[in-house]
C-alpha positions in Angstrom: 19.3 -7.5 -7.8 15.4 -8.1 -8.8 13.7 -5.3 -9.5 10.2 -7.0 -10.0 6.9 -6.1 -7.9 6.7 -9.1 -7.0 10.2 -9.7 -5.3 9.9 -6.1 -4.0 8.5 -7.1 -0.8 8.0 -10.4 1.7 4.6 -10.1 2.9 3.0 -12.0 5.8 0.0 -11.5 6.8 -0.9 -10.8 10.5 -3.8 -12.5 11.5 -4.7 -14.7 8.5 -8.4 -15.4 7.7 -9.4 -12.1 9.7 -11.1 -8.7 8.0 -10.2 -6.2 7.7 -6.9 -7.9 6.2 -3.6 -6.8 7.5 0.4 -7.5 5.9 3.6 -7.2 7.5 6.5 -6.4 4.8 9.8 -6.3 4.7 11.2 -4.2 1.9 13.7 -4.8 -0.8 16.6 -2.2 -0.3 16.1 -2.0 -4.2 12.9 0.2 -3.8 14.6 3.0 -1.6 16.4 6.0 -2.2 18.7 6.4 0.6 16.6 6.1 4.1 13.7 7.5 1.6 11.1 4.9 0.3 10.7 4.7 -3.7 7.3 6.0 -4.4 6.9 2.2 -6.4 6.5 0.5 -2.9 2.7 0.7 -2.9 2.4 -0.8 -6.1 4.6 -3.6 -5.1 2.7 -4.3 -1.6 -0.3 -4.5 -3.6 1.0 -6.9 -6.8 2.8 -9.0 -3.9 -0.4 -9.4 -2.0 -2.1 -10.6 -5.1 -4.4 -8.0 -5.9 -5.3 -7.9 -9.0 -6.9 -5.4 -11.8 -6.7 -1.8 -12.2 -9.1 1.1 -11.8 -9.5 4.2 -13.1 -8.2 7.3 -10.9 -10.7 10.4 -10.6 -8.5 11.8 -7.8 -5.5 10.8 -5.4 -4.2 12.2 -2.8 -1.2 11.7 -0.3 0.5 13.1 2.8 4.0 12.2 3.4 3.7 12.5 7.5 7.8 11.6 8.0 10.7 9.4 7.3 9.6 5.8 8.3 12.3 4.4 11.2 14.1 1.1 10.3 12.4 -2.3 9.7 9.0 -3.2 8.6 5.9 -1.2 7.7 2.6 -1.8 7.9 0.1 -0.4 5.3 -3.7 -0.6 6.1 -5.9 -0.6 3.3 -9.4 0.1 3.4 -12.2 0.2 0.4 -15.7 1.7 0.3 -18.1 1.8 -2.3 -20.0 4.9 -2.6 -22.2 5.0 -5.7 -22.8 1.7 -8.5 -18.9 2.9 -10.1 -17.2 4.6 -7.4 -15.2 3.9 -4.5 -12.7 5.4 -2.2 -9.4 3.4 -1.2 -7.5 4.9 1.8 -4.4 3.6 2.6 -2.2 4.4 6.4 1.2 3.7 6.2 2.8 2.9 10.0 6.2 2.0 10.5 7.8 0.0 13.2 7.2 2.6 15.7 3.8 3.3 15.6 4.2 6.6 13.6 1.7 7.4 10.6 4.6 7.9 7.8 1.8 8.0 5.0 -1.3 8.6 4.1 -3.8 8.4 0.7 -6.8 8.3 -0.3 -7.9 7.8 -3.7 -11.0 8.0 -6.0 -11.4 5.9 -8.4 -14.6 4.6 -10.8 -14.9 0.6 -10.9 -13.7 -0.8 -14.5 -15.6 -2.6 -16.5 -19.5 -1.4 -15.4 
């Protein structure tokens, strides 16, 4: 079994060439914990989808909102700048349902500046 970021996950994404952009994923059986997801599955969404870099975290949080139901889920990403180096990130996790299974929201300063 590959355990790699990259193999973690099969992306697609839904409406190619259209912003905000959105990815359908399919998740490796490796990143779970029984019907629980492995708190790694975010990183591995975002190495699979080719984002690249790090930034510094100020602040994260996350709400766990419920188990996700079988089959794919969709995580919606969204980035605002709010000063020169800052910027939040949210992130809503939705599984095949509809339901919000996660949420986060981090803080972060931009590397580099």
């Amino acid at each position: 079994m590959n355990a790699l970021f990259t193999s973690a996950m099969t992306l697609r994404e839904v409406d190619p060439g259209v912003y905000p952009r959105v990815f359908e994923g399919e998740l490796n059986k490796h990143w779970t914990i029984g019907p629980k997801v492995h708190g790694g599955a975010m990183l591995a969404l975002c190495a699979n989808a080719a984002r690249t870099g790090w930034a510094p975290t100020v602040q994260l949080t996350t709400f766990l909102r419920g188990l996700p139901a079988d089959g794919w889920l969709r995580v919606v990403c969204t980035c605002t700048e709010i000063g020169h180096d800052w910027f939040d990130e949210d992130h809503i996790v939705v599984d095949s349902l509809g339901r919000i299974v996660a949420q986060s929201r981090q803080l972060a300063t931009v590397p580099g500046r």
